[in-house]
C-alpha positions in Angstrom: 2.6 -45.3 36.4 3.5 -41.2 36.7 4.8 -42.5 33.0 0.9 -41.8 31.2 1.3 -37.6 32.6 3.3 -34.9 31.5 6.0 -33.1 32.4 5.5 -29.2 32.3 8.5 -27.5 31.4 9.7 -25.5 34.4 9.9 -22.0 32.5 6.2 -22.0 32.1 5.6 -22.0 36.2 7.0 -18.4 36.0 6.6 -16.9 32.1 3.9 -14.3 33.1 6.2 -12.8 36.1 8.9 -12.9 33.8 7.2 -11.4 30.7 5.9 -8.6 32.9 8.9 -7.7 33.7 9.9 -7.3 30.1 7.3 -5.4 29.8 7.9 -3.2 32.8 11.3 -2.7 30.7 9.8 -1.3 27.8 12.0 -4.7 26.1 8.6 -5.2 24.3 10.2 -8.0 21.5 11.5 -10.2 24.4 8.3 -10.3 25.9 6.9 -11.0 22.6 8.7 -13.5 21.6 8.7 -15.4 25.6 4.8 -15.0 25.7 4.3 -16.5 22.5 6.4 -19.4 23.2 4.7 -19.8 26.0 1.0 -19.9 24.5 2.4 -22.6 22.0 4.1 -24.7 24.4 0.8 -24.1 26.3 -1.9 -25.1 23.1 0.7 -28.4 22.4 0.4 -29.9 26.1 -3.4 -29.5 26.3 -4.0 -30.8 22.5 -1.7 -33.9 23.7 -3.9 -34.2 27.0 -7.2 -33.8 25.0 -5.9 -36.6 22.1 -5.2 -38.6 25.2 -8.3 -38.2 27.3 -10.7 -36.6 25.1 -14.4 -37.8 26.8 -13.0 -36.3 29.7 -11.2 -32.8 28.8 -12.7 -29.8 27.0 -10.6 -27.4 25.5 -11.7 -24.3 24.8 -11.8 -23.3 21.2 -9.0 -20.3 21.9 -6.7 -23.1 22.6 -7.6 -25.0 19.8 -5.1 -25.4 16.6 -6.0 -26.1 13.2 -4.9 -29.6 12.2 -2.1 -28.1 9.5 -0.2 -26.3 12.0 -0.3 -29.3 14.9 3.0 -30.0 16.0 4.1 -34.0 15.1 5.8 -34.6 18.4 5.7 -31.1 20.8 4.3 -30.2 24.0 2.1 -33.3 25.8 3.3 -36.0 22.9 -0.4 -37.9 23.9 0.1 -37.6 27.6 -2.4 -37.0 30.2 -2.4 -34.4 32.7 -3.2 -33.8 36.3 -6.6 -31.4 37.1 -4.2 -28.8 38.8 -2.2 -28.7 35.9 -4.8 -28.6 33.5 -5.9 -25.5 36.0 -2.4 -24.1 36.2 -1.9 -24.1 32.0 -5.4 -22.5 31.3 -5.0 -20.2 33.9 -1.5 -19.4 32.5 -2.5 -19.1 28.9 -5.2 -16.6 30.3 -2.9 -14.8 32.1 -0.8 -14.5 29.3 -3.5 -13.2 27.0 -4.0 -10.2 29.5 -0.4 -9.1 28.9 -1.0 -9.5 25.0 -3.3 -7.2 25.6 -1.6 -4.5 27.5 1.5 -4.6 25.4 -0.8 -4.1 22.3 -2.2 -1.2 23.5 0.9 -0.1 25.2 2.6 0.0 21.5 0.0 1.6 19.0 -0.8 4.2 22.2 3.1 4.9 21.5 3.1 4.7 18.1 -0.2 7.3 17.8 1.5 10.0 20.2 4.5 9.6 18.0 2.7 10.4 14.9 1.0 13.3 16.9 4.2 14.8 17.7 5.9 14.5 14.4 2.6 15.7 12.7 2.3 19.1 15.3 5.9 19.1 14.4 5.4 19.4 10.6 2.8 22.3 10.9 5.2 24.3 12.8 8.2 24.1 10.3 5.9 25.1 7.5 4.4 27.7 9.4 7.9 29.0 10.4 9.4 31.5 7.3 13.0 30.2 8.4 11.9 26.8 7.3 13.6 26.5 3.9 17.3 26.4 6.0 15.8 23.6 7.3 17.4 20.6 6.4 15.8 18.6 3.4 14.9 15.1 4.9 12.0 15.0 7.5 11.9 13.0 10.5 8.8 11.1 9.4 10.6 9.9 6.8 12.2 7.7 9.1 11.1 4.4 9.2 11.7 3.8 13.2 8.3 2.5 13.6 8.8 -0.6 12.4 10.0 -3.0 15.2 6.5 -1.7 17.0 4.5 -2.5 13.7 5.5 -5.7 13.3 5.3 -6.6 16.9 1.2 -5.5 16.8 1.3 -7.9 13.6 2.7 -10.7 15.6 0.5 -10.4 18.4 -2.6 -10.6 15.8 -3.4 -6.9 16.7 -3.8 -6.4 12.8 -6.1 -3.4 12.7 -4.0 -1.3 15.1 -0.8 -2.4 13.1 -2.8 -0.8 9.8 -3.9 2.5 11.8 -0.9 3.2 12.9 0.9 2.8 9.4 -1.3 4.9 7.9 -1.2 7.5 9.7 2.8 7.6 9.6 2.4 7.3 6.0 0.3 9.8 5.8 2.4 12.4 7.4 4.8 11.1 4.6 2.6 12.0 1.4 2.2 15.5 3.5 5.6 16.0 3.5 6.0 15.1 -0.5 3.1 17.6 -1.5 5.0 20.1 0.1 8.6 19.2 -1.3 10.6 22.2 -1.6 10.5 23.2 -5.7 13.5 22.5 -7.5 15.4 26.3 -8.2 16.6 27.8 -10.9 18.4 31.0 -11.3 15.7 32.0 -13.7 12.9 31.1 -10.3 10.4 27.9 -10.2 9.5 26.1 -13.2 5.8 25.4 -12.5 5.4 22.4 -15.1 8.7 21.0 -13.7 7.5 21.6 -9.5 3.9 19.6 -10.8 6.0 16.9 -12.5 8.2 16.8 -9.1 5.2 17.0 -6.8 3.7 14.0 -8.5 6.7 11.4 -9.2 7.4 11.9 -5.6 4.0 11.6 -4.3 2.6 8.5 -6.2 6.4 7.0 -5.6 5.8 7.6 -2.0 2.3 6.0 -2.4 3.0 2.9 -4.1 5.8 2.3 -1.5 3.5 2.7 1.0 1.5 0.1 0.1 4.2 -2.2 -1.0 5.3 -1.6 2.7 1.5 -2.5 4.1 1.9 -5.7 2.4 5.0 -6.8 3.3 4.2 -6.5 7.3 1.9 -9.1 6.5 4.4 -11.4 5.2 5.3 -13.2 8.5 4.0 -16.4 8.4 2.9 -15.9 12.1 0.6 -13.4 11.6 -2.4 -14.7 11.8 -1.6 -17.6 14.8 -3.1 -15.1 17.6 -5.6 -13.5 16.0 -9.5 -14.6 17.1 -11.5 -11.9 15.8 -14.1 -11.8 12.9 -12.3 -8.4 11.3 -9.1 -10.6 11.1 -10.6 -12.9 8.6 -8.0 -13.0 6.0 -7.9 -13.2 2.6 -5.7 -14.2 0.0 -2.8 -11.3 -1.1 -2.2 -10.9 -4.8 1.4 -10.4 -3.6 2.5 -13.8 -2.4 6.0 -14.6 -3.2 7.2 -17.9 -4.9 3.5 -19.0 -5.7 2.2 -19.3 -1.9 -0.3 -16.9 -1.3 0.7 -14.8 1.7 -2.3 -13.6 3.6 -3.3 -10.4 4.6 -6.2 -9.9 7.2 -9.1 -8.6 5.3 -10.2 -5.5 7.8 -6.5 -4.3 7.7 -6.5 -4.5 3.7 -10.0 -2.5 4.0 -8.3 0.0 6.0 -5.3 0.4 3.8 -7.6 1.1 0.6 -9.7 3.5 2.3 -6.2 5.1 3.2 -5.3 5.4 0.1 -8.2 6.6 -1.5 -8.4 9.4 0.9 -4.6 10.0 0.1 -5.4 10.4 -3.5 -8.3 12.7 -2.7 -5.7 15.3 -1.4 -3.4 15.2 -4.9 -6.5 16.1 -6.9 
């Protein structure tokens, strides 16, 4: 009986033309969020087949899920599964994979030649002696890369996420060590511009990091990530008693950031 074998959801015989073409649109969390639907959908059918069936199918460990986040009832529900389709889904999930990938790069290349720009940008207003009618809040302190930073996080690219943070960050801190003085008709109160110059900076710092930590929060993070430097650890700042985790070689990064930052103030 045709009963025993699954039924692949029809979306799935076209997801990597279709993601592509989000891609191709620059619509980056669409394709995000279609591709990773996909590679669930994908993981659930062949876990069902293997529960079925499992002398006879080998999954390979990249499709594997760790017992606590098994759907009860989703994907294959215990089903079996023709050879061609076992062919089709793996060569799918591979396929999928590859876009992973190029999106990922596609978004932190964007995000560094952002940073460039805004950091060439920076040195030119300072080095320009009309820059004090200039107004008062920077473009870097805009917080426009976001949707890209959490999109990296999501697709387990956790080490680009953290490099490309830092660096906007860091073009932040630049910005607060050289805050305009607060005037005076008497001129610049040095104790007062050092007192200035270091609320805002070690503000800006511990906001920073606060910030780090909470792209890590999603609960997805660490669902597509294979790699050793993605191990992750416990985070101190876990909310309601559930330790939220944060991939160790990203919380690395983060510290060597900062001590470098600090290196600058003194």
């Amino acid at each position: 009986s045709n009963s025993i074998y699954v039924d692949i959801p029809a979306y799935l015989s076209d997801i990597t033309e279709e993601a592509s073409a989000f891609i191709k649109e620059s619509r980056y969390s669409d394709a995000t969020a279609l591709i990773l639907k996909g590679k669930n959908e994908i993981v659930d059918i062949l876990e069902g087949h293997e529960q079925h069936n499992s002398p006879v199918v080998n999954v390979p460990p990249s499709l594997r899920r760790s017992n606590s986040t098994q759907s009860a009832g989703g994907g294959g529900g215990g089903k079996k599964l023709h050879k061609k389709q076992q062919a089709l889904l793996q060569r799918t999930n591979l396929q999928l994979d590859a876009l992973m990938d190029r999106m990922a790069k596609r978004l932190a290349e964007n995000l560094r030649r952002k940073n460039e720009a805004l950091k060439a940008s920076a040195k030119r207003e300072r080095a320009d002696p009309l820059s004090t009618l200039a107004p008062l809040v920077s473009p870097v302190c805009l917080n426009d890369d976001a949707v890209a930073l959490h999109l990296l996080v999501k697709l387990g690219r956790h080490q680009e996420a953290a490099t490309a943070y830092a660096a906007r960050r860091s073009l932040l801190l630049s910005e607060c060590l050289h805050e305009r003085p607060i005037s005076s008709p008497v001129g610049m109160d040095a104790v007062i511009y050092a007192a200035q110059l270091s609320s805002s900076f070690f503000s800006s710092l511990a906001m920073a990091v606060e910030g780090f930590l909470d792209l890590f929060m999603d609960p997805d993070a660490d669902k597509n990530s294979g790699n050793d430097d993605n191990t992750s650890i416990n985070s101190s700042s876990g909310i309601g008693g559930g330790g939220k985790r944060v991939p160790s070689g990203a919380l690395a990064a983060i510290v060597l950031w900062c001590d470098s930052e600090l290196a600058k103030f003194t």
